[in-house]
C-alpha positions in Angstrom: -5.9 38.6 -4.9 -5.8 36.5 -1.8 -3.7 32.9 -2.0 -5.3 29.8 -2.6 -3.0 27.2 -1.6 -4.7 24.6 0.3 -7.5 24.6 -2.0 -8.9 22.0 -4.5 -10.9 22.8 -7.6 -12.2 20.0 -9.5 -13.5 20.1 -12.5 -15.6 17.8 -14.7 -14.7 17.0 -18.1 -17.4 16.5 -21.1 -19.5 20.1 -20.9 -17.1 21.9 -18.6 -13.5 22.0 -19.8 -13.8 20.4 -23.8 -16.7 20.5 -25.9 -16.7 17.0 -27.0 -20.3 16.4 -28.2 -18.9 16.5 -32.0 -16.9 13.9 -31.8 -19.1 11.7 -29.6 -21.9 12.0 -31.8 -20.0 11.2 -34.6 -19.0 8.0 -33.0 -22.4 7.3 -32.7 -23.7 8.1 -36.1 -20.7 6.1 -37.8 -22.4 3.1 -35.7 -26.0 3.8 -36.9 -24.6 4.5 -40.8 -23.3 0.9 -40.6 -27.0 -0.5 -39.8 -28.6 2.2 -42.4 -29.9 4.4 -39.9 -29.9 8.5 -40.4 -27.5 10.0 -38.5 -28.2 12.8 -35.4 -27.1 16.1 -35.8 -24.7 17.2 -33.1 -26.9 20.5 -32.1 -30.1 18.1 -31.5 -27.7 15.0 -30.1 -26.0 17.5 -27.6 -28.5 16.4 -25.1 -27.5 12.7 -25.2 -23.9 13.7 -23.8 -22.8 13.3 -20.7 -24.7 10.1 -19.2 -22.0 7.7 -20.4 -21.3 5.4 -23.8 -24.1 2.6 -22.8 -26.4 5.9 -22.1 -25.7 7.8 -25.7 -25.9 4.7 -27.5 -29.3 3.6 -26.1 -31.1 6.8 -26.4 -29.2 7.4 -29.8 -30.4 4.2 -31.4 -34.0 4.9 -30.3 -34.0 8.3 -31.3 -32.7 7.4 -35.1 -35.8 5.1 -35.1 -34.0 1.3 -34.0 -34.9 -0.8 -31.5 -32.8 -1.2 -28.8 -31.3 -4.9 -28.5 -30.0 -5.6 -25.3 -27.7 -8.6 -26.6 -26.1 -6.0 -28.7 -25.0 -4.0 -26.3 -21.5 -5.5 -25.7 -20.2 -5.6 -28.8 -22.1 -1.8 -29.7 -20.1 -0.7 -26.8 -17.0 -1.9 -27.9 -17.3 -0.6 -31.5 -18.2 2.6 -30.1 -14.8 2.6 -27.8 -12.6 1.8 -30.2 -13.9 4.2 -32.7 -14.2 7.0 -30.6 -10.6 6.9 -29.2 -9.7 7.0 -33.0 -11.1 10.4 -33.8 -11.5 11.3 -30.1 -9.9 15.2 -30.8 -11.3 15.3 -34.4 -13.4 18.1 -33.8 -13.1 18.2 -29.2 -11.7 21.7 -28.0 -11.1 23.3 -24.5 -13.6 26.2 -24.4 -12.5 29.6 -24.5 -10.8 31.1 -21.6 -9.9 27.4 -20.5 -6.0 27.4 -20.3 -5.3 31.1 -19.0 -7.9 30.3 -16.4 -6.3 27.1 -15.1 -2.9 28.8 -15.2 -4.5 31.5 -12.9 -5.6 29.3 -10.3 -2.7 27.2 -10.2 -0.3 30.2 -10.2 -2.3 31.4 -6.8 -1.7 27.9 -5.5 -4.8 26.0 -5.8 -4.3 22.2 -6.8 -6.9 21.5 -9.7 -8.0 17.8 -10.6 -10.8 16.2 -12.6 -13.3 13.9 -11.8 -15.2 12.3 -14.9 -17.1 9.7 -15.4 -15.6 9.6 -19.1 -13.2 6.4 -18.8 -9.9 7.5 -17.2 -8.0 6.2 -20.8 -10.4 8.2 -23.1 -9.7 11.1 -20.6 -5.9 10.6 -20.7 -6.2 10.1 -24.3 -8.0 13.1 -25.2 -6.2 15.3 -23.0 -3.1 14.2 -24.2 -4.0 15.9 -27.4 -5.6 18.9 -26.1 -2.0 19.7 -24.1 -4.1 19.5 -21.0 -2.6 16.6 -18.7 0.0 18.2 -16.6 -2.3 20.9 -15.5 -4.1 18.8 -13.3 -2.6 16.3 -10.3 -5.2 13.4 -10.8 -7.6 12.9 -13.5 -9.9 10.1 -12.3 -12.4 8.7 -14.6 -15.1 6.6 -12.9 -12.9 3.3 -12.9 -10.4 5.3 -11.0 -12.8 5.5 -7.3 -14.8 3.7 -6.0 -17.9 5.0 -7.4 -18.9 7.1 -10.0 -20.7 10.3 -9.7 -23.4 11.7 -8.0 -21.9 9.6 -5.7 -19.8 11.4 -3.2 -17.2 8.9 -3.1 -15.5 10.4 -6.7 -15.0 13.8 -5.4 -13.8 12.9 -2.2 -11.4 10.5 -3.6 -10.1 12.3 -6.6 -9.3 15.3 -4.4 -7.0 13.4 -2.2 -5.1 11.6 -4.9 -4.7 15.3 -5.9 -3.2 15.9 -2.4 -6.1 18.1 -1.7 -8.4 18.4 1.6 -11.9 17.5 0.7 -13.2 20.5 3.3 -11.5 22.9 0.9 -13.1 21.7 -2.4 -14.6 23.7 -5.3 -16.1 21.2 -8.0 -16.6 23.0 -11.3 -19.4 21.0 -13.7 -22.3 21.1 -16.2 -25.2 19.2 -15.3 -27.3 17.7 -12.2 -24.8 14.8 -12.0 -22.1 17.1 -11.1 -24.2 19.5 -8.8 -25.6 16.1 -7.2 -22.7 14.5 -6.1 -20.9 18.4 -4.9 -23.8 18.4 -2.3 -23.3 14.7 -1.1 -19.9 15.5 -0.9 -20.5 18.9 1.2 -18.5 20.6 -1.3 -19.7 24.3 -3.2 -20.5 23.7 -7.5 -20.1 26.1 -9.9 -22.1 25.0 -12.9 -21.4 26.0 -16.5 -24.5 27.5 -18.5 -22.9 26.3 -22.0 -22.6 22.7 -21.2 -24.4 18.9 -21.9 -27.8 19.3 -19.3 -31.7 18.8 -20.0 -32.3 21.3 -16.9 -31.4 24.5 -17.0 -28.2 25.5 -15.9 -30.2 28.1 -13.4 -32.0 25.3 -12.4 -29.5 23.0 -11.0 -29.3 24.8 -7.7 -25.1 25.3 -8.3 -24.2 28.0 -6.0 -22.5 29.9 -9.0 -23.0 29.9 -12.9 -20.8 30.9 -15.0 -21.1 32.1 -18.8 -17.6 32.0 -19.5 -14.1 31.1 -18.2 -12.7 34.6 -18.0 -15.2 34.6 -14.8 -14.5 31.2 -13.2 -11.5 32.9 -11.1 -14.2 35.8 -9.3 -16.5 32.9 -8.9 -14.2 30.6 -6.8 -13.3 34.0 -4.6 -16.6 34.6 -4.0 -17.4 30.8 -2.9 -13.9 30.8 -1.1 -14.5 33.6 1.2 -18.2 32.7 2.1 -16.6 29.3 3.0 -14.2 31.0 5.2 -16.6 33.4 6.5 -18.9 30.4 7.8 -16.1 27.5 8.3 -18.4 24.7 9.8 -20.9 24.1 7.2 -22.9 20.9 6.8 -21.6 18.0 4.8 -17.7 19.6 4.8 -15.0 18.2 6.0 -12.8 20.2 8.4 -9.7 21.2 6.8 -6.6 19.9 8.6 
């Protein structure tokens, strides 16, 4: 297998490393239980993951039947903070295949980071408990750039606080938020087909899906070497 030092793979977090929809959901039905609303189950909530607290909140309220009070939304979002960094690995787990797969990357040499746009704290906080946090060299959350995905600017800046070159970038991610700000960025995606996405995981336009973990590591070949094979590609930025 050929080396990857010099090369970045970042990875988002909700959807892609850790199946957290059980214990954000539960969050959010703990908040609609104190207002005597019926709660979501997690398998028809999935879909409200992965657009952000205010997001889940919003569309979780509506869909249990409340109306949605704008003046509430401070305080909803602070209950929903505080309770969810209580129980935040109650039920979370990496996915299958997750650990050996990082180890294989980083044992070839490539730098591995994440760029969320779950609060860097929750993401600290949750991979903390998972054993997860010395695997990667940043973990950004959306307060840690300059602005949050799709825009470009989280990628970009999360792989150089990793110490990697943006121009040799691999983002890893689940949904059209992720696959939108890879192409801004000029970087390849690999999307997950098990994640938190609306669209179909074929649909996102990712140049590579993935089913599993125990694949990511021949999917990030197959990108690398068509990067090297074509070196000046639109959007990339020439490795130094």
């Amino acid at each position: 297998m050929k080396d990857l030092s010099g090369w970045t793979i970042a990875f988002d977090l909700d959807g892609t490393l850790v199946e957290t929809a059980p214990d954000l959901i539960g969050t959010l039905n703990r908040l609609l239980a104190l207002r005597g609303l019926p709660p979501r189950p997690v398998e028809a909530a999935r879909h409200l993951v992965g657009h952000g607290a205010t997001a889940l909140l919003k569309d979780g309220f509506r869909e249990a039947g409340a109306n949605w009070d704008e003046a509430e939304q401070p305080a909803l979002l602070a209950a929903f903070l505080e309770d969810y960094l209580a129980r935040i690995c109650d039920h979370s787990h990496v996915y299958p295949g997750v650990e050996a797969a990082l180890d294989r990357l980083a044992t070839r040499g490539a730098i591995l980071c994440v760029a969320t746009n779950k609060p860097t704290h929750l993401s600290l906080a949750l991979f903390e408990r998972l054993g997860l946090t010395d695997r990667f060299a940043a973990i950004c959350g959306a307060d840690a750039v300059s602005a949050r995905k799709p825009d470009p600017a989280h990628i970009r800046e999360t792989v150089l606080k990793a110490g990697g070159d943006p121009g040799r970038a691999v983002m890893v991610g689940d949904s059209i938020t992720d696959v939108s700000a890879a192409r801004a960025t000029g970087v390849p995606v690999i999307v997950t087909t098990f994640g938190y996405t609306e669209i179909p995981a074929a649909d996102l336009g990712g140049d590579a899906l993935i089913d599993g973990f125990d694949v990511l590591e021949a999917a990030v070949d197959g990108i690398v070497a068509a990067r090297l094979a074509s070196p000046i590609s639109p959007g990339y930025v020439p490795a130094s």
